[in-house]
C-alpha positions in Angstrom: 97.3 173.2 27.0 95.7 170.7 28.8 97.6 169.5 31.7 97.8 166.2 33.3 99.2 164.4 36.0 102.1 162.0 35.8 102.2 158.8 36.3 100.7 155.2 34.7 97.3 156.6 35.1 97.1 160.4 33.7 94.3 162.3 34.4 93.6 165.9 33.0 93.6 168.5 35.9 90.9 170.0 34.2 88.7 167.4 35.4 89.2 166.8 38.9 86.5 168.3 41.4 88.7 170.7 43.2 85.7 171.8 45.6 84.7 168.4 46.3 88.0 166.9 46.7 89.5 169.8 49.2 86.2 169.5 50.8 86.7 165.6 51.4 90.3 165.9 52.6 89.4 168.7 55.1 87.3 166.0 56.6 90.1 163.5 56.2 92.3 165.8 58.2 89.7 167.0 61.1 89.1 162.5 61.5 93.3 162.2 62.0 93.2 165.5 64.2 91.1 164.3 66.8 92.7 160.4 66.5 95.6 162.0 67.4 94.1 164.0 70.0 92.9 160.5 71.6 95.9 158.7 70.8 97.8 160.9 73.2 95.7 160.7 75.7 97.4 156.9 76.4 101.4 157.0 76.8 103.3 153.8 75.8 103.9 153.1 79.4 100.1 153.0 80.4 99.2 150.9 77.3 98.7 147.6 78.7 98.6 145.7 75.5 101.8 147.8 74.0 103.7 146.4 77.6 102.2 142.8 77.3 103.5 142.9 73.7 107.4 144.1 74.5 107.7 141.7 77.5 107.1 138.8 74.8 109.7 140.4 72.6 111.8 140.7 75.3 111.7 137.2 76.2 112.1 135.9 72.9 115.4 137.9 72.4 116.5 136.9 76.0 115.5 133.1 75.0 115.3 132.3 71.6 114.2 129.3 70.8 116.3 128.4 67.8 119.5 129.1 68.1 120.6 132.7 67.9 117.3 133.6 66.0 115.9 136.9 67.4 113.5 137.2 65.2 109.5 138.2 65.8 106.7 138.1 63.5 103.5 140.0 64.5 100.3 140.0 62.9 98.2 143.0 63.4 95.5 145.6 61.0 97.9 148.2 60.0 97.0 151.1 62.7 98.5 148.4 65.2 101.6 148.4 63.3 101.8 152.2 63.1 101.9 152.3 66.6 104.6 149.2 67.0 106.8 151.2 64.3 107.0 154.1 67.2 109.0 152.3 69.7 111.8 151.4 67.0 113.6 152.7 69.9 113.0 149.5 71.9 114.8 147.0 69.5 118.2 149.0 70.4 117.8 148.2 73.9 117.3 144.5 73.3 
């Protein structure tokens, strides 16, 4: 029996590179390992982009400038967003 994986797209088990794709997520996982290694090396508080960034949001929640809007759209690549995500915390002391 040939089995496959499930899904939209099936592909048969038997033909995946097991070697190579262990081997390539190994190396996946040593890359995030040592970004989070650097990333700790900077704590929200000494991040002076991260503090520039929730003075504005604290500002526009203190003033908004329509009405009782609150709301604050920011633009960033995705690893910036990552890091914005981890101070969820913040928006319940607004």
């Amino acid at each position: 029996m040939d089995e496959k994986t499930t899904g939209k797209v099936q592909v048969s088990l038997a033909d995946m590179d097991l070697p190579s794709w262990k081997y390539d997520l190994e190396a996946d996982l040593a890359i995030i390992n040592a970004l989070l290694v650097d990333m700790h090396k900077v704590t929200p508080a000494e991040d002076t982009k991260l503090q520039h960034l929730i003075a504005h949001v604290r500002a526009k929640v203190a003033a908004p400038i329509n009405g009782s809007n609150k709301k604050v759209l920011i633009f960033c690549d995705p690893l910036i967003f990552m890091i914005i995500c981890t101070f969820a915390s913040f928006q319940h002391r607004c």
